[in-house]
N, C-alpha and C positions, 0 to 999 in steps of 0.2 A: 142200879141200872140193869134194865132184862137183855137179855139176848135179843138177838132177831133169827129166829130158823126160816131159811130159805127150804122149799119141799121141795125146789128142780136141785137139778143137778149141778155142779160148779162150773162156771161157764156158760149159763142160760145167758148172760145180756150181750157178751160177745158174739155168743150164734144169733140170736136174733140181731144185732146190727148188724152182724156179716148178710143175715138172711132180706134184710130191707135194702141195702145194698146191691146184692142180685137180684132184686124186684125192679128195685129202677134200672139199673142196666139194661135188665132186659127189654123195659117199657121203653126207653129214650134209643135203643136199637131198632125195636119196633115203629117208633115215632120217624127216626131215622130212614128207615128204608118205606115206612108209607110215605113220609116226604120224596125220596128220591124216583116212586111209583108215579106219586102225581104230577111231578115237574115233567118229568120221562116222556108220562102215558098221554097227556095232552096233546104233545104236538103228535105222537105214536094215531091217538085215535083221530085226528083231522087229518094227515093223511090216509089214512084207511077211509074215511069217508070218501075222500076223493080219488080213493080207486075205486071202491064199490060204483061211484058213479059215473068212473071211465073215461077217456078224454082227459083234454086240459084240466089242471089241477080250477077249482069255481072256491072262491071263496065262501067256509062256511058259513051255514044261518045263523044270527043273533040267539035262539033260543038255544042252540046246540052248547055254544060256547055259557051261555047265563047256564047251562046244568052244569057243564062243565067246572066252572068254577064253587059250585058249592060243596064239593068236596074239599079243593082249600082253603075253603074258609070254615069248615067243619075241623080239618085238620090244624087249623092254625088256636082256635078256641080250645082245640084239647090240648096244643101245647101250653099255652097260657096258662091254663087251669092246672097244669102237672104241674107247672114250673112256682103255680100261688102256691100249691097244695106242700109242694119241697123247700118253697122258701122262709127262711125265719122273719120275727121281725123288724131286724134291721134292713133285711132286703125290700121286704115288704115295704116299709116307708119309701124307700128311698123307691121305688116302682110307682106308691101313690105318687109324691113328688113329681117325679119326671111326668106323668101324666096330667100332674097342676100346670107344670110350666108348660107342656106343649097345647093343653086348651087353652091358656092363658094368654099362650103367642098366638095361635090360631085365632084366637077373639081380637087378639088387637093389627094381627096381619090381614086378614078379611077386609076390613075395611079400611086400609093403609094400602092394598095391594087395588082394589078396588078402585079409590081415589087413582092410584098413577095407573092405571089402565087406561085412563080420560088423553095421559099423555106420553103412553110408553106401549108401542104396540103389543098386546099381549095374546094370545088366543084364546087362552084359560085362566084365569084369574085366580079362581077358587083352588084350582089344581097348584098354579105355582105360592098361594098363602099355604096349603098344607104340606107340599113339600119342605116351605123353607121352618113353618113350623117344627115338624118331623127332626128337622136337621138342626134345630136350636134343642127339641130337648135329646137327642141322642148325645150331643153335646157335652147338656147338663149334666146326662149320667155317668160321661164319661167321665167328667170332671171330675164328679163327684167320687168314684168309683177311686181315679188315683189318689185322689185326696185323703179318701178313709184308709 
C-alpha cells in the first residue's frame, strides 16, 4: 500500500469548509436584507410617487407596480437557485416531489373548483384552485419533512 502526500498544509479541508460556510452566510445575509429592501422599498417608493405628485394620495399606475414587481420575482429565482445549488439529493427529491403533488393538485383542483363555481359564489376560481393547491403541497412537505 503507497502513501498519499497531501502538498497543502494540514487542515486544508477544514479551512476550506469553514471558508464555503462564510460564503453562504454571507450570500443568504445578502439575500436577507435585499429581501427586507424590496418588501420595505415598495410601498417606500409609491408613496414618494404620491408626494412628488402632491395633493391626495391617486392611486398608482399599473405599469409602475408591473416594474415594480420584477425585482421580486428576480429575487425570488435567485433564492431558489442558491437554495437548488446548496441542496443535496435527498432535499432535492423531496423539492421535485412537493412540486409533483402541488401541479398534480392544481390539475385536478382546476377543474374541480371550476365545476363548483357554477354553484358556489366564487370571484376567482383559478386563484382559489392555486391557493388551496399551494396549501396541499406545503403540506406534503411538511409531512414529509417530520417524517424523515
Amino acid at each position: 500500500m503507497t502513501s498519499i502526500m497531501v502538498s497543502k498544509g494540514a487542515g486544508w479541508g477544514e479551512a476550506r469548509a469553514i471558508a464555503r460556510a462564510e460564503r453562504t452566510k454571507r450570500r443568504r445575509v445578502a439575500l436577507a436584507v435585499m429581501t427586507a429592501a424590496t418588501l420595505v422599498g415598495f410601498p417606500f417608493i409609491d408613496g414618494f410617487i404620491d408626494g412628488l405628485r402632491g395633493g391626495a394620495p391617486h392611486p398608482t399606475p399599473e405599469w409602475v407596480l408591473d416594474l415594480l414587481v420584477i425585482p421580486l420575482l428576480l429575487l425570488a429565482v435567485t433564492v431558489a437557485w442558491r437554495n437548488w445549488r446548496d441542496a443535496d439529493e435527498l432535499q432535492r427529491q423531496l423539492a421535485v416531489q412537493t412540486w409533483a403533488v402541488i401541479g398534480f393538485s392544481g390539475f385536478l383542483l382546476q377543474a374541480t373548483v371550476t365545476i363548483a363555481a357554477k354553484y358556489v359564489p366564487l370571484s376567482n376560481p383559478g386563484y382559489v384552485a392555486w391557493l388551496i393547491s399551494a396549501a396541499v403541497g406545503i403540506g406534503y412537505y411538511l409531512i414529509q419533512r417530520v417524517r424523515s
